[in-house]
gemmi code that builds the backbone of each chain (N, CA, C; Angstrom):
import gemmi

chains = {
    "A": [
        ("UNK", (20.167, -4.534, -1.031), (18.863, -4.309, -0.424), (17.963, -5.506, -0.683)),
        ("UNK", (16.934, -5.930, 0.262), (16.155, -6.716, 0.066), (15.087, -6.516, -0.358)),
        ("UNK", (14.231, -7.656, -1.087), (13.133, -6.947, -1.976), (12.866, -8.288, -3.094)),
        ("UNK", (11.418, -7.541, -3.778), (11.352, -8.603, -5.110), (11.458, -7.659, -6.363)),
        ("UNK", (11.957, -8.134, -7.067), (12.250, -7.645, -8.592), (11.235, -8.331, -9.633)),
        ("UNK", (10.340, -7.558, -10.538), (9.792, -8.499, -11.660), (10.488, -7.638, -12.771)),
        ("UNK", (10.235, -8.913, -13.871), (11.011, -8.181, -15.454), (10.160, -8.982, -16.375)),
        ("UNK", (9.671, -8.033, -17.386), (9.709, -6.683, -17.218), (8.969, -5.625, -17.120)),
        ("UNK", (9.056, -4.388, -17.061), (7.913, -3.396, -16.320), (7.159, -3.529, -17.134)),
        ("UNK", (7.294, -3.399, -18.717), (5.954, -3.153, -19.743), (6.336, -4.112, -20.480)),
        ("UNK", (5.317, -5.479, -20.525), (5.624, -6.907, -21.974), (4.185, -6.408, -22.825)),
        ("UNK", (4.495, -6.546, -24.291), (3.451, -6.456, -25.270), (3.922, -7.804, -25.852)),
        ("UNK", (2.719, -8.494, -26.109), (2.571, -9.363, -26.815), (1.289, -9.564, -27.587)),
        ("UNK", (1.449, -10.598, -28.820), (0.369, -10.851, -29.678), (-0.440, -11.432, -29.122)),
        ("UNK", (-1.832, -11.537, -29.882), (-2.766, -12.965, -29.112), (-2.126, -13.955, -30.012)),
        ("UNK", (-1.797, -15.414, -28.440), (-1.993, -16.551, -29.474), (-0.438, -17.064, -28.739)),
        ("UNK", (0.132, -15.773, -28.111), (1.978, -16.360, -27.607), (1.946, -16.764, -26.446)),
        ("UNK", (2.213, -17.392, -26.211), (2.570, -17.915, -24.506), (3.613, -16.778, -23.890)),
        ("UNK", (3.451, -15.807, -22.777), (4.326, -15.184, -22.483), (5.098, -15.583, -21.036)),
        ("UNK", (6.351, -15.138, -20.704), (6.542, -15.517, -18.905), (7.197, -14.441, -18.301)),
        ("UNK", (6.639, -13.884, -17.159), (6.823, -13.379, -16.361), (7.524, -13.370, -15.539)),
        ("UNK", (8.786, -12.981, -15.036), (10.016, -13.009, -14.334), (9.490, -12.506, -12.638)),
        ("UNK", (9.891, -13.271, -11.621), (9.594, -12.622, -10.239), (10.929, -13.428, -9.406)),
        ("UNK", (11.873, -12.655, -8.611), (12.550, -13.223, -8.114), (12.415, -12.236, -6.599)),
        ("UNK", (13.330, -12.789, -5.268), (13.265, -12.216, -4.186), (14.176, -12.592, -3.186)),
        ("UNK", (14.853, -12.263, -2.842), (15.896, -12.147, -1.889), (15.342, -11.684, -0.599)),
        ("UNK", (14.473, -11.825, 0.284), (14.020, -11.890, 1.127), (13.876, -13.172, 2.350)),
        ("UNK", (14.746, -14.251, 1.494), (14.748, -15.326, 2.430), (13.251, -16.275, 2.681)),
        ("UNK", (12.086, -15.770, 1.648), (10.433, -15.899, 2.290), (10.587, -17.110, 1.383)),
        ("UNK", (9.568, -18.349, 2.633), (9.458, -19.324, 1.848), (8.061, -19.748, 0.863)),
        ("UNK", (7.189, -18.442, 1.043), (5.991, -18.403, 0.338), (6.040, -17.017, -0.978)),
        ("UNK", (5.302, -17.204, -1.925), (5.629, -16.330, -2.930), (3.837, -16.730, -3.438)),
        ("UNK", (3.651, -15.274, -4.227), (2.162, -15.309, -4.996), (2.419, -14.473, -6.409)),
        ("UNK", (0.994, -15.090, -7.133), (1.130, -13.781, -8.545), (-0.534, -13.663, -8.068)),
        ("UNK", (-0.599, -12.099, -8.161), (-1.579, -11.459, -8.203), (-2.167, -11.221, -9.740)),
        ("UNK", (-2.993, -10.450, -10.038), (-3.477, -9.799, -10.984), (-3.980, -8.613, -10.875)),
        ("UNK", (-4.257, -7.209, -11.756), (-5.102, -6.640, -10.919), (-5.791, -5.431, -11.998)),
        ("UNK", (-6.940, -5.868, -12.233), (-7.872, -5.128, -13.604), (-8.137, -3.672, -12.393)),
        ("UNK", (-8.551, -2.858, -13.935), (-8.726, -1.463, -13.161), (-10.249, -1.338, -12.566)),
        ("UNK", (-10.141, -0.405, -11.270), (-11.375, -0.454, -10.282), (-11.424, -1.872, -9.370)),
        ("UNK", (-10.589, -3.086, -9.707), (-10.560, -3.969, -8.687), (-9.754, -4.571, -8.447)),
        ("UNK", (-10.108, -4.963, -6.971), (-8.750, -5.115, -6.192), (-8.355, -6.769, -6.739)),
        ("UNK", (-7.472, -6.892, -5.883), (-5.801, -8.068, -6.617), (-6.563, -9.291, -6.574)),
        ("UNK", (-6.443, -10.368, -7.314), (-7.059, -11.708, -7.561), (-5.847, -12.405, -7.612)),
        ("UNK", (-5.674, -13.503, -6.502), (-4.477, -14.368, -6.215), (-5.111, -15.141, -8.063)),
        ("UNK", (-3.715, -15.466, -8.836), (-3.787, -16.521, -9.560), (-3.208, -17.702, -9.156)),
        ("UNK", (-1.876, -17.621, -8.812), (-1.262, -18.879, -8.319), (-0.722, -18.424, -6.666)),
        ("UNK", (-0.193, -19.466, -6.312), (1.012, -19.405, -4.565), (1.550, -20.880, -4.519)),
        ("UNK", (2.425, -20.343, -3.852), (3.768, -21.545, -3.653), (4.281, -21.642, -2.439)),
        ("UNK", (3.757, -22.197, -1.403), (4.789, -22.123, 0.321), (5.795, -22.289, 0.275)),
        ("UNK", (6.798, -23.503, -1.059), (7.675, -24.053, -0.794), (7.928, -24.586, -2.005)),
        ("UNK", (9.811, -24.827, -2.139), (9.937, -24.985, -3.419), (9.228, -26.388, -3.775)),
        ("UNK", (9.175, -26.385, -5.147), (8.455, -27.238, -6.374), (6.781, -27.727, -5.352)),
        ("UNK", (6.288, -26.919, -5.095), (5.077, -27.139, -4.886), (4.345, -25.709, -4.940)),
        ("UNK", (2.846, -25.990, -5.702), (2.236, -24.600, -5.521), (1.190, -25.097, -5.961)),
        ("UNK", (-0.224, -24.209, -5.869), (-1.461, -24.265, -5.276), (-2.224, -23.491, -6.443)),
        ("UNK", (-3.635, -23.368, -7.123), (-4.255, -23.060, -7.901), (-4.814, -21.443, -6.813)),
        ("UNK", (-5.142, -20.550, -7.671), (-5.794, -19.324, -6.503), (-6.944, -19.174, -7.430)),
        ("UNK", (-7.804, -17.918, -6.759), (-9.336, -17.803, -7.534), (-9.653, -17.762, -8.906)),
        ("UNK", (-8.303, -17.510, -9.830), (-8.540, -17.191, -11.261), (-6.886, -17.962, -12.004)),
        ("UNK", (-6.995, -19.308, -11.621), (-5.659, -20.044, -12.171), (-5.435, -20.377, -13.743)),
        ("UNK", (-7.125, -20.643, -14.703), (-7.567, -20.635, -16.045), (-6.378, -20.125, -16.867)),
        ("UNK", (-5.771, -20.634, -17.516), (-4.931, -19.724, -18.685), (-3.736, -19.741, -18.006)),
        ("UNK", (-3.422, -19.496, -16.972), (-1.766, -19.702, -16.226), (-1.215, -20.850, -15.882)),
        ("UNK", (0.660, -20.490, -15.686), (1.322, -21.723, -14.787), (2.184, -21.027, -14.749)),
        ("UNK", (2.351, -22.333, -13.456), (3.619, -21.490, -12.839), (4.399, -22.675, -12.405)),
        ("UNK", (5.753, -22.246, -12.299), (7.344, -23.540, -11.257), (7.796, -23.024, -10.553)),
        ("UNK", (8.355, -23.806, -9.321), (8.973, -23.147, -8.055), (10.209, -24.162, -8.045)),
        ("UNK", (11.175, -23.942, -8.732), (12.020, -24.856, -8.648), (13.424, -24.582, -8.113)),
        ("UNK", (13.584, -23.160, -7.544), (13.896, -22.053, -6.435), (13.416, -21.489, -5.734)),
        ("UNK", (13.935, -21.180, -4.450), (13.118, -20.539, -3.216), (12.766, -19.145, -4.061)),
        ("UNK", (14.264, -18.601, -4.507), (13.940, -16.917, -4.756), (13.265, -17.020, -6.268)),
        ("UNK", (12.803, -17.922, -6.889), (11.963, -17.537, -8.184), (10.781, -17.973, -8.203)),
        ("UNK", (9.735, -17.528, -8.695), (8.331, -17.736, -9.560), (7.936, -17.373, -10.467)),
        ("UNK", (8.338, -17.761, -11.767), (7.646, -17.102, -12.748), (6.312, -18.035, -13.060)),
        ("UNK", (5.471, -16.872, -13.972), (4.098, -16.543, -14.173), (4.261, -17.469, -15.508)),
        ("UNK", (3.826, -18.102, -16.401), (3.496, -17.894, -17.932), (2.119, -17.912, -18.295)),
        ("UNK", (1.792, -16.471, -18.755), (0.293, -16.664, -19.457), (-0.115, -17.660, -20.835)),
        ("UNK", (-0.480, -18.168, -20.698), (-1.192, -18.903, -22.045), (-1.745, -18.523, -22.896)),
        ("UNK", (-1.725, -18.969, -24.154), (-2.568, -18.548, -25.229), (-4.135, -18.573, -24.336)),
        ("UNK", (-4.271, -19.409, -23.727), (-6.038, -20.353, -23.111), (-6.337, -18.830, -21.554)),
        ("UNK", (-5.564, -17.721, -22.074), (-6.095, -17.068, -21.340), (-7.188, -15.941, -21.413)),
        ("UNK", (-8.386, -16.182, -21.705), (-8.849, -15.138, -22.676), (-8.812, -13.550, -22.456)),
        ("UNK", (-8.764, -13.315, -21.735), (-8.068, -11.531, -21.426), (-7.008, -11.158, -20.249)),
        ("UNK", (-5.852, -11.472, -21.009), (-4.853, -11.346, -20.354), (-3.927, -10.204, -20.298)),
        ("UNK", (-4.418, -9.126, -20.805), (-4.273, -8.078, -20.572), (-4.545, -7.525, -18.893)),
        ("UNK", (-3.338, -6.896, -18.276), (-3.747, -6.468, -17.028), (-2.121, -6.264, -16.662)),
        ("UNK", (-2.219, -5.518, -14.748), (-0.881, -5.623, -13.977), (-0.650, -7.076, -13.653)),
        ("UNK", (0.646, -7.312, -13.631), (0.700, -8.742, -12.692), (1.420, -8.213, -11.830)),
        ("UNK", (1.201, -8.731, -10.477), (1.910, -8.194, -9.360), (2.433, -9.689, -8.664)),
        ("UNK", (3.900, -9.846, -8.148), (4.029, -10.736, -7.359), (4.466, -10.645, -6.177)),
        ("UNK", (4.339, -11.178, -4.901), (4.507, -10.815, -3.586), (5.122, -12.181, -2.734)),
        ("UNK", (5.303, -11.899, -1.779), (6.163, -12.892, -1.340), (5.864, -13.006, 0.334)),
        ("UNK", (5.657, -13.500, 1.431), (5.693, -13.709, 2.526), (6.415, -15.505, 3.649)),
        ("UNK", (6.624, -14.700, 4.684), (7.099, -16.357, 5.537), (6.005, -17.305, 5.417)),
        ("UNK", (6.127, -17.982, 5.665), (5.142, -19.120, 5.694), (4.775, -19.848, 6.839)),
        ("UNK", (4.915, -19.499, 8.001), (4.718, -19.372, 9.565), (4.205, -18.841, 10.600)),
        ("UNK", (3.878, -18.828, 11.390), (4.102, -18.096, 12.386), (2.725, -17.168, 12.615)),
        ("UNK", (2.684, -16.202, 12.877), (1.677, -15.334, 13.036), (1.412, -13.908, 12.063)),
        ("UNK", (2.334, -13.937, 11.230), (2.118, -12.631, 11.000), (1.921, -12.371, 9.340)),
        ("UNK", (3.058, -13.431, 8.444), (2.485, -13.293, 7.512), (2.065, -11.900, 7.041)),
        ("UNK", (3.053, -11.294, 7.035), (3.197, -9.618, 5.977), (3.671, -10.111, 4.496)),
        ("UNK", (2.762, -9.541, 4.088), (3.910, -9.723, 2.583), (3.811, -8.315, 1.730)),
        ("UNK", (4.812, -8.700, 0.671), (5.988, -7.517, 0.157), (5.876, -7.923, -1.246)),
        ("UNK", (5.217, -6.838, -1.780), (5.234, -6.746, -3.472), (6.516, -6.123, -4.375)),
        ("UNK", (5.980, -6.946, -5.603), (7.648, -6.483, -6.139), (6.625, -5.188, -6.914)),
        ("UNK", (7.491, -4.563, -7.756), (6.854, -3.294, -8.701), (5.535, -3.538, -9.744)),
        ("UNK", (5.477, -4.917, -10.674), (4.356, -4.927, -10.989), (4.856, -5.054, -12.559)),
        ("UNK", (4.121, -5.770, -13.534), (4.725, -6.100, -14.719), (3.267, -5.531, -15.201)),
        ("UNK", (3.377, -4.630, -16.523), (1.940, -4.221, -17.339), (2.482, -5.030, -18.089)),
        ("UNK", (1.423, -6.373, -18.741), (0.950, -6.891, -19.778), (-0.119, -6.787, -20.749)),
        ("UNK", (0.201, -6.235, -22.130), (-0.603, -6.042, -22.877), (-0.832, -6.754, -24.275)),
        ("UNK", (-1.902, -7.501, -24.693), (-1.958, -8.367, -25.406), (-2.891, -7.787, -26.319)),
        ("UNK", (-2.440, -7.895, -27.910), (-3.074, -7.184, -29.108), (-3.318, -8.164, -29.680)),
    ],
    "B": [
        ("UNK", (-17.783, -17.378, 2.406), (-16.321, -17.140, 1.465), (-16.079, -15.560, 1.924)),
        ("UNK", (-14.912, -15.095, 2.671), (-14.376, -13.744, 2.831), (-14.598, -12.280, 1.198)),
        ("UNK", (-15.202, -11.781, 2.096), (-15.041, -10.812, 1.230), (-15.039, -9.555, 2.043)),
        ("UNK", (-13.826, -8.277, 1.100), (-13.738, -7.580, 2.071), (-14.129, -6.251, 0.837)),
        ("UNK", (-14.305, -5.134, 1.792), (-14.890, -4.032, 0.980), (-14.585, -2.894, 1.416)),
        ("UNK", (-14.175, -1.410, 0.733), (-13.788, -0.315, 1.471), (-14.275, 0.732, 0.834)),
        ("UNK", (-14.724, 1.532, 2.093), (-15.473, 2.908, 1.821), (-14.702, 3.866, 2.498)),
        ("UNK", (-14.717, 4.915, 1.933), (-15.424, 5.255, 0.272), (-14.460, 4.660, -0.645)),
        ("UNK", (-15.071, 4.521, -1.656), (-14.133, 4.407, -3.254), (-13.361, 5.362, -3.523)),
        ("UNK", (-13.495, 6.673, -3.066), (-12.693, 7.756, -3.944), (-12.630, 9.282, -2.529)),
        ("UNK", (-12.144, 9.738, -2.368), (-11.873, 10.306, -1.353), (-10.888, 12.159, -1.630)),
        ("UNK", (-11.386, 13.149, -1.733), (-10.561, 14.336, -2.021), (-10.509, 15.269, -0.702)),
        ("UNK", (-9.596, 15.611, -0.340), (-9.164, 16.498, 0.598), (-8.839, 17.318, 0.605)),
        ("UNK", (-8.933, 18.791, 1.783), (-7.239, 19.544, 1.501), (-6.383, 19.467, 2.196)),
        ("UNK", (-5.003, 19.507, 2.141), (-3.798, 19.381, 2.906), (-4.278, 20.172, 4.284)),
        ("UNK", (-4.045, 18.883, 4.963), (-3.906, 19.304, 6.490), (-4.803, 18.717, 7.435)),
        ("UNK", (-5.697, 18.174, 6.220), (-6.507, 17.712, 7.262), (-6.704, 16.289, 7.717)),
        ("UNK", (-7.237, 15.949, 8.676), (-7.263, 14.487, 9.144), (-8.629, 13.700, 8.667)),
        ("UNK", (-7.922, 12.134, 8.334), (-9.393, 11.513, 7.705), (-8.841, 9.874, 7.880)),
        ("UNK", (-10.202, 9.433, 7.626), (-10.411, 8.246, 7.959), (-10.414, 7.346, 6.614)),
        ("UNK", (-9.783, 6.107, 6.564), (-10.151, 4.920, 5.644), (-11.014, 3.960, 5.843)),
        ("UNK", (-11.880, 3.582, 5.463), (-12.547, 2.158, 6.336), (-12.505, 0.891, 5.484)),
        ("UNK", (-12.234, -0.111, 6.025), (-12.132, -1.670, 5.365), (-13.113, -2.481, 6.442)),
        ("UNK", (-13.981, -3.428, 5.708), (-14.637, -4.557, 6.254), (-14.627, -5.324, 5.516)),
        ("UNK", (-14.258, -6.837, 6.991), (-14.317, -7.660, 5.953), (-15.998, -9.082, 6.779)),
        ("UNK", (-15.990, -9.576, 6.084), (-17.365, -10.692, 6.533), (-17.063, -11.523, 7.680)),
        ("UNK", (-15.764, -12.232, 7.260), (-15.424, -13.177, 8.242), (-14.711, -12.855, 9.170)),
        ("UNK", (-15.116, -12.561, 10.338), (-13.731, -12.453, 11.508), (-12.656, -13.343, 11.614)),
        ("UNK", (-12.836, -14.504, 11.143), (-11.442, -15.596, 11.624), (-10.576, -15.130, 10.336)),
        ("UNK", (-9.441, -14.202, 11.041), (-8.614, -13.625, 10.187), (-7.268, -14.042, 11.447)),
        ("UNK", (-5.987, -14.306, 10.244), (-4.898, -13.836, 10.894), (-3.983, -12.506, 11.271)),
        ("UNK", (-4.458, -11.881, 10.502), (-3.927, -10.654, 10.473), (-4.765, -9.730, 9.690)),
        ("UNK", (-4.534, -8.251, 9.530), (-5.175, -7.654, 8.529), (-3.871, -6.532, 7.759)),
        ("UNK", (-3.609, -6.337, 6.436), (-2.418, -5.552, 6.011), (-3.401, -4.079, 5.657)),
        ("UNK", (-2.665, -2.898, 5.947), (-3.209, -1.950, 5.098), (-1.682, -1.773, 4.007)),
        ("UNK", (-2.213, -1.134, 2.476), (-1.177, -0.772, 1.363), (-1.334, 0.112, 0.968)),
        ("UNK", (-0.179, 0.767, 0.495), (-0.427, 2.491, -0.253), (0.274, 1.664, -1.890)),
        ("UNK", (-0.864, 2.391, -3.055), (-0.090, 1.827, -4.349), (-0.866, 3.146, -4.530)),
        ("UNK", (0.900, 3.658, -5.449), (1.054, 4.662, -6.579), (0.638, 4.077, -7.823)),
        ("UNK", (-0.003, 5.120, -8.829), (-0.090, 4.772, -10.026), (0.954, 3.706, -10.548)),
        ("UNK", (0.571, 3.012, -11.499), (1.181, 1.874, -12.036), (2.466, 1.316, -10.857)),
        ("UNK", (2.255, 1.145, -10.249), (3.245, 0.843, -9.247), (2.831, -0.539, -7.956)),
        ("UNK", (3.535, -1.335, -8.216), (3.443, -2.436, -7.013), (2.919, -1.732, -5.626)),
        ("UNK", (2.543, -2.451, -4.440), (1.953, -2.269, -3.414), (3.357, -2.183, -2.177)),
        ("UNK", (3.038, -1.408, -1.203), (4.054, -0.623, -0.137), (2.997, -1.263, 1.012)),
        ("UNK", (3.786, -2.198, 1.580), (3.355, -2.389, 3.138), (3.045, -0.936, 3.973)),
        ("UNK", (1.975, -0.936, 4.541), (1.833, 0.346, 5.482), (1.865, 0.364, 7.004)),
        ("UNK", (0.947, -0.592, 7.462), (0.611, -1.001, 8.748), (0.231, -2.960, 8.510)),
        ("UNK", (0.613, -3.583, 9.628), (-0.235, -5.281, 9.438), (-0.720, -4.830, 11.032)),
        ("UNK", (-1.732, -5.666, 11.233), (-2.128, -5.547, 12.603), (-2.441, -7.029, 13.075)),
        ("UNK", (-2.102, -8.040, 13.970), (-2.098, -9.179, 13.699), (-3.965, -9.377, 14.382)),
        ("UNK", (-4.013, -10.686, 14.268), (-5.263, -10.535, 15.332), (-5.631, -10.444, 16.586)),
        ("UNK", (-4.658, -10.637, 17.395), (-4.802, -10.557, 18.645), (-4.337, -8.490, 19.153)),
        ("UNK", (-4.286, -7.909, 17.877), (-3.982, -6.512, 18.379), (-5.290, -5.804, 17.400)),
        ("UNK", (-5.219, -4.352, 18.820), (-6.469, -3.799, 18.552), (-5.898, -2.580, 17.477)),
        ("UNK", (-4.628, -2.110, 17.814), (-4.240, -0.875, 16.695), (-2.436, -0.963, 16.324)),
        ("UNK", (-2.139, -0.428, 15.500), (-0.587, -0.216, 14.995), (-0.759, 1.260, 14.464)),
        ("UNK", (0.299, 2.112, 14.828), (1.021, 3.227, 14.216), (2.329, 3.362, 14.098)),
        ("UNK", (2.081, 4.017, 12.869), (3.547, 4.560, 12.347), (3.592, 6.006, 11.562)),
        ("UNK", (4.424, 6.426, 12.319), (4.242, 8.451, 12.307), (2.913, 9.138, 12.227)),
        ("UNK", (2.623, 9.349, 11.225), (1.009, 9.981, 10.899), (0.109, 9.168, 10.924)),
        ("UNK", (0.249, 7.822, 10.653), (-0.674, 6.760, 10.049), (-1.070, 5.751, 11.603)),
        ("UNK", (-2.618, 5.660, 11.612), (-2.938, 4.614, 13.199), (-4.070, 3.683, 12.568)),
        ("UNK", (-3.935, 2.630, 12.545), (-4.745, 1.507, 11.906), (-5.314, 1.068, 13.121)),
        ("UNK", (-6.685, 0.427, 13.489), (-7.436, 0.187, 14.409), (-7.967, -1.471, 13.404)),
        ("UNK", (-8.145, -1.971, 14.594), (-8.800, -3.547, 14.431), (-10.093, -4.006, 15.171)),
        ("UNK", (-11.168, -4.189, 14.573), (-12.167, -4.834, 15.468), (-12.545, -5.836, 14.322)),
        ("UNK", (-12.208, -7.100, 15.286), (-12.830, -8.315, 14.630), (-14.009, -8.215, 14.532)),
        ("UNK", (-14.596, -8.045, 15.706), (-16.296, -8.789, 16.287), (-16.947, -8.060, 15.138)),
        ("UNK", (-16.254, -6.734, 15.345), (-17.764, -6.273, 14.142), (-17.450, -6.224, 12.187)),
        ("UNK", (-16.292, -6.949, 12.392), (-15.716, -7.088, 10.855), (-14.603, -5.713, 10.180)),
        ("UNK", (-14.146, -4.972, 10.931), (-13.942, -3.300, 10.667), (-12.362, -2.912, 10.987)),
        ("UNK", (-11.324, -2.111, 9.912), (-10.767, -1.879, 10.316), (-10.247, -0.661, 9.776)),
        ("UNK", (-10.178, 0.619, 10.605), (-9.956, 2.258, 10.209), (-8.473, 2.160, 9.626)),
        ("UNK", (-7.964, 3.102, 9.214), (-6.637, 3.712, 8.914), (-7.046, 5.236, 9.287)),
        ("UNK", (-6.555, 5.347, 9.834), (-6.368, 7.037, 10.175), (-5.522, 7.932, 9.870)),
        ("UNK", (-5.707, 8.640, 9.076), (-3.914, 9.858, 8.047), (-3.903, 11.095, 8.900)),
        ("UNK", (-3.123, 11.616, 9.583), (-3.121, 12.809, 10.194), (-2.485, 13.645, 9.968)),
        ("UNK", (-3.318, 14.715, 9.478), (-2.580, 16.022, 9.053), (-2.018, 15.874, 7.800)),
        ("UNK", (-2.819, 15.440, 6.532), (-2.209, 14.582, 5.517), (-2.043, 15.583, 4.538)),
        ("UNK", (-1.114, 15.322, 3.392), (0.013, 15.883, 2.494), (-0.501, 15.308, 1.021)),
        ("UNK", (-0.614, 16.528, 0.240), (-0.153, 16.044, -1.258), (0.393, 14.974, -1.455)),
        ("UNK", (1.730, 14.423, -1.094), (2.782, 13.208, -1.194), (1.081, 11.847, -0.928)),
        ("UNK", (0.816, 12.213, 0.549), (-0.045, 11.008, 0.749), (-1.339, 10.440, -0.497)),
        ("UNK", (-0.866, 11.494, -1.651), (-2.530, 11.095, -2.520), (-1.714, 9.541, -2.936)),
        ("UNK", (-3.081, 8.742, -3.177), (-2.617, 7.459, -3.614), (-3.902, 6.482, -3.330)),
        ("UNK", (-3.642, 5.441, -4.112), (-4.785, 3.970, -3.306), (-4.355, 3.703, -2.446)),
        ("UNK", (-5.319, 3.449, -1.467), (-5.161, 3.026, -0.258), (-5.973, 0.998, -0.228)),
        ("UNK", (-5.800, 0.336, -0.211), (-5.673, -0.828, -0.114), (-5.565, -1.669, 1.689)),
        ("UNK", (-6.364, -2.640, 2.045), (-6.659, -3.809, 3.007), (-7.098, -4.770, 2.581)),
        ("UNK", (-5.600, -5.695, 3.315), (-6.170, -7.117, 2.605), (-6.272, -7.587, 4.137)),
        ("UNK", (-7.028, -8.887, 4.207), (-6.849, -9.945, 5.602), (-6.217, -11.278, 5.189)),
        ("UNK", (-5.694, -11.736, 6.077), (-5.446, -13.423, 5.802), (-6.368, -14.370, 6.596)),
        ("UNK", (-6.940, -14.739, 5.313), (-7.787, -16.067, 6.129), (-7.177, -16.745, 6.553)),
        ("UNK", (-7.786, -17.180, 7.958), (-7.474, -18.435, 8.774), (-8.272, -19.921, 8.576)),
        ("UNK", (-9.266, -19.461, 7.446), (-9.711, -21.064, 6.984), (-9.544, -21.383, 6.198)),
        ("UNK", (-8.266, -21.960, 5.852), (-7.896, -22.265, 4.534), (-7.332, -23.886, 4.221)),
        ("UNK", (-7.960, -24.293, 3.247), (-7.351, -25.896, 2.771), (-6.352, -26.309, 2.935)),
        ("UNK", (-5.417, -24.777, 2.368), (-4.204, -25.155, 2.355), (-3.660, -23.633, 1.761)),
        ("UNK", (-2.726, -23.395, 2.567), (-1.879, -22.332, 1.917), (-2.018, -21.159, 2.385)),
        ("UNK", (-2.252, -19.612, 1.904), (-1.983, -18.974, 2.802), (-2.573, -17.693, 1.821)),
        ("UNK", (-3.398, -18.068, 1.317), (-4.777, -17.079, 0.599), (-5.282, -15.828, 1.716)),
        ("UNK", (-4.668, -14.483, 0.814), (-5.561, -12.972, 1.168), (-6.222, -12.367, 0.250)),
        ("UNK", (-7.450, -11.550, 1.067), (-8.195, -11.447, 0.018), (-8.121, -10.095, 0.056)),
        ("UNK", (-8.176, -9.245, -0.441), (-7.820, -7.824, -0.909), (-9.290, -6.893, -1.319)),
        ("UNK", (-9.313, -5.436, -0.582), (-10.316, -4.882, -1.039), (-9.953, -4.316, -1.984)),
        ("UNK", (-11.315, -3.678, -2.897), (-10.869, -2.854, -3.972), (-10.182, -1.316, -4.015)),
        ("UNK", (-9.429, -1.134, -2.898), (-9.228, 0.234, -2.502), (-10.221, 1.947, -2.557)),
        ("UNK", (-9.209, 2.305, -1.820), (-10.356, 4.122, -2.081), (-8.961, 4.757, -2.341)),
        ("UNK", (-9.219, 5.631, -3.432), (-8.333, 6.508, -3.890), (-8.688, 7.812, -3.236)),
        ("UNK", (-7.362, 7.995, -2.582), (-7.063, 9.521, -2.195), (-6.813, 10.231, -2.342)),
        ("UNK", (-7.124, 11.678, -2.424), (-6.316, 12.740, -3.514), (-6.442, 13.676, -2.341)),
        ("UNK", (-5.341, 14.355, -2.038), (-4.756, 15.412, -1.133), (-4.421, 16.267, -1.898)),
        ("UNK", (-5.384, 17.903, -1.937), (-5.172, 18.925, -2.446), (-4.167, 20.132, -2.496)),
        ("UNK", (-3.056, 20.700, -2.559), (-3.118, 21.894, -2.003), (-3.231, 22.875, -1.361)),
    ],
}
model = gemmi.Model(1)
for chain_id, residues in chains.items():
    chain = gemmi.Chain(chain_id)
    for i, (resn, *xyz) in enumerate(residues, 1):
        res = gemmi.Residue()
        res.name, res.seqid = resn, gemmi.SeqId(i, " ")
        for name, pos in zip(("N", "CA", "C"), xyz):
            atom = gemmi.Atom()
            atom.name, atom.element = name, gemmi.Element(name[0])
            atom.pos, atom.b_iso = gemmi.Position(*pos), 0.0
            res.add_atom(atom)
        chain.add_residue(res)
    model.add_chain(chain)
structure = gemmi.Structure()
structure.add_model(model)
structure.setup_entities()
């Protein structure tokens, strides 16, 4: 089946660790994103990538990075330099063409930082 | 700068009946607009996209309507079900962008279908 997978559903970590976030997708899409998404508001692009080894800063990039050094991967790594990085991360994926530009979320990673 | 917004925030029903979602967003130069259903702790479910040059999309119960000019776009649930409680979510894709392929997402209205 086609689709995106993140791993893993629930990461706890300390303050102070650099953590990374797994997003892969078999969908053939040559664009991929990491969302964020605190409770009561809606998703805040952090990073996007049209294409491999290139990608783009989004509204709240502070404290993250990311590599595209595969079509089907993006991982996330939060930084120590993130100051509340507690939240969902969600990553999604769409074509990079054309008109329509749908995109397709994977399940969603809870990160919680003590 | 796009910003989009949806009323109501919070929404309770009882089974069976028909109701409306509403999303607006500021800027009309959109490429498309997505509506999403997200379950508790759970990633986001494509529902309807409506591109811009179309005025509505349905699929079974569900009819999404598009008006640029005035910034606005309905979801309509018909005859809706317990199963349907959930956030309901609209994002658009800007068409003025530097570079890349930035959507901006409302804060959803949560639905709760009674019994």
């Amino acid at each position: 089946d086609g689709g995106i997978t993140q791993s893993p559903k629930y990461l706890f970590r300390k303050e102070g660790q650099n953590v990374t976030l797994s997003c892969e997708q078999n969908l053939n899409h040559d664009a991929m994103y990491w969302y964020r998404q605190d409770p009561g508001q809606g998703l805040r692009l952090i990073y996007y990538s049209q294409i491999v080894n290139d990608f783009q800063k989004g509204d709240i990039a502070e404290g993250y990075s990311v590599s595209r050094e595969k079509k089907e991967s993006f991982p996330l790594t939060v930084t120590s330099a993130q100051k509340n990085p507690t939240a969902f991360y969600l990553c999604a994926s769409s074509i990079s063409s054309g008109s329509s530009y749908e995109q397709y979320f994977g399940p969603g990673t809870r990160l919680t930082v003590t | 700068k796009q910003e989009v917004t949806q009323i109501p925030a919070a929404l309770s029903v009882p089974e069976g009946e028909n109701l409306v979602l509403n999303c607006s967003f500021t800027d009309s130069a959109i490429y498309n607009l997505q509506w999403f259903r997200q379950d508790p702790g759970k990633g986001l479910t494509s529902l309807l996209l409506i591109q811009s040059s179309q005025r509505e999309q349905t699929s079974g119960r569900l009819n999404a309507s598009l008006d640029k000019s005035s910034g606005r776009s309905t979801l309509y649930i018909a005859a809706s079900q317990p199963g349907d409680s959930a956030t309901y979510l609209c994002a658009v894709k800007r068409r003025r962008d530097n570079y890349g392929q930035n959507f901006v997402f409302g804060p959803g209205t949560r639905l709760s279908v009674l019994p």
